[in-house]
C-alpha positions in Angstrom: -68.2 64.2 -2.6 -66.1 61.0 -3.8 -62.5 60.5 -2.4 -59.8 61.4 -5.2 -57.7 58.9 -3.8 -59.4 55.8 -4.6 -59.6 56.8 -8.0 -55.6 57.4 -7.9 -55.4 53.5 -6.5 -57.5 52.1 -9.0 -55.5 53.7 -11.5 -52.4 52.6 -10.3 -53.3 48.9 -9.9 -54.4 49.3 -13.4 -51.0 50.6 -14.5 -49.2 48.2 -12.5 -51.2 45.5 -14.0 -50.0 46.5 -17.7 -46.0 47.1 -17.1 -45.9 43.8 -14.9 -44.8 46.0 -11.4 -44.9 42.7 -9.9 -41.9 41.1 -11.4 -40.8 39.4 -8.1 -43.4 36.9 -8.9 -42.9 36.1 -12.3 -39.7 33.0 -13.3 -37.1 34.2 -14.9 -36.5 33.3 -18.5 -34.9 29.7 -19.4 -32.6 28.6 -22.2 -32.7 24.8 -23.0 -29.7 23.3 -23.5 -27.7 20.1 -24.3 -25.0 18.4 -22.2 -21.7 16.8 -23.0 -23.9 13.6 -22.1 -26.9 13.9 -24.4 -28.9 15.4 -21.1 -31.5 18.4 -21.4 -31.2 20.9 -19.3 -32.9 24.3 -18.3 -30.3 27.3 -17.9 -31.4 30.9 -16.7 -30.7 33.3 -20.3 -28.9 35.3 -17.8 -26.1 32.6 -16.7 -26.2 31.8 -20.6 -25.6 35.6 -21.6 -22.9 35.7 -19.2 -20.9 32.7 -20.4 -21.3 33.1 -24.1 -19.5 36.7 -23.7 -16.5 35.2 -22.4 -13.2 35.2 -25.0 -13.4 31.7 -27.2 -10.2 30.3 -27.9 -8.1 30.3 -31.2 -7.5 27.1 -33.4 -4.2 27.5 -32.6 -4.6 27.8 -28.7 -7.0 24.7 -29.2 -4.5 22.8 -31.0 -1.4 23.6 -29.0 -3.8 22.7 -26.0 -4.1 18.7 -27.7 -2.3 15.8 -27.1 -1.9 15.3 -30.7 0.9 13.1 -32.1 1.0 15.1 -35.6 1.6 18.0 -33.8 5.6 16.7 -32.4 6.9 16.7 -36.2 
C-alpha cells in the first residue's frame, strides 16, 4: 500500500503555496513619497503607518512656533 504521508506533504505544500507560508521571502510593501527637495523616495507602509499616527500640531502651536513679525502686536 501507498504511504499516507506523502499525500499529507503534498497537501501541505499545496496549502502553503496558496496562504503565501513563505513570507520571509516576499518585500515588504513600499509607499512612494516626496521630499522637502522635490526627491522620490520609497518608504516601507509600515514606517509610514507609524509616523502618520503621531499627534499633528494645532494652528496655534504652529503659529506660536513662527518667527512671524505680525505675531509681536
Amino acid at each position: 500500500m501507498g504511504t499516507p504521508n506523502k499525500k499529507n506533504q503534498s497537501r501541505r505544500g499545496f496549502l502553503s503555496l496558496l496562504t503565501g507560508a513563505n513570507k520571509s521571502d516576499s518585500k515588504p510593501e513600499m509607499v512612494k513619497m516626496l521630499t522637502p527637495d522635490g526627491k522620490l523616495v520609497e518608504v516601507e507602509k509600515s514606517v509610514y503607518d507609524q509616523a502618520v499616527k503621531k499627534q499633528t500640531s494645532s494652528n496655534k502651536e504652529i503659529y506660536d512656533w513662527m518667527k512671524n513679525p505680525s505675531k509681536d502686536k
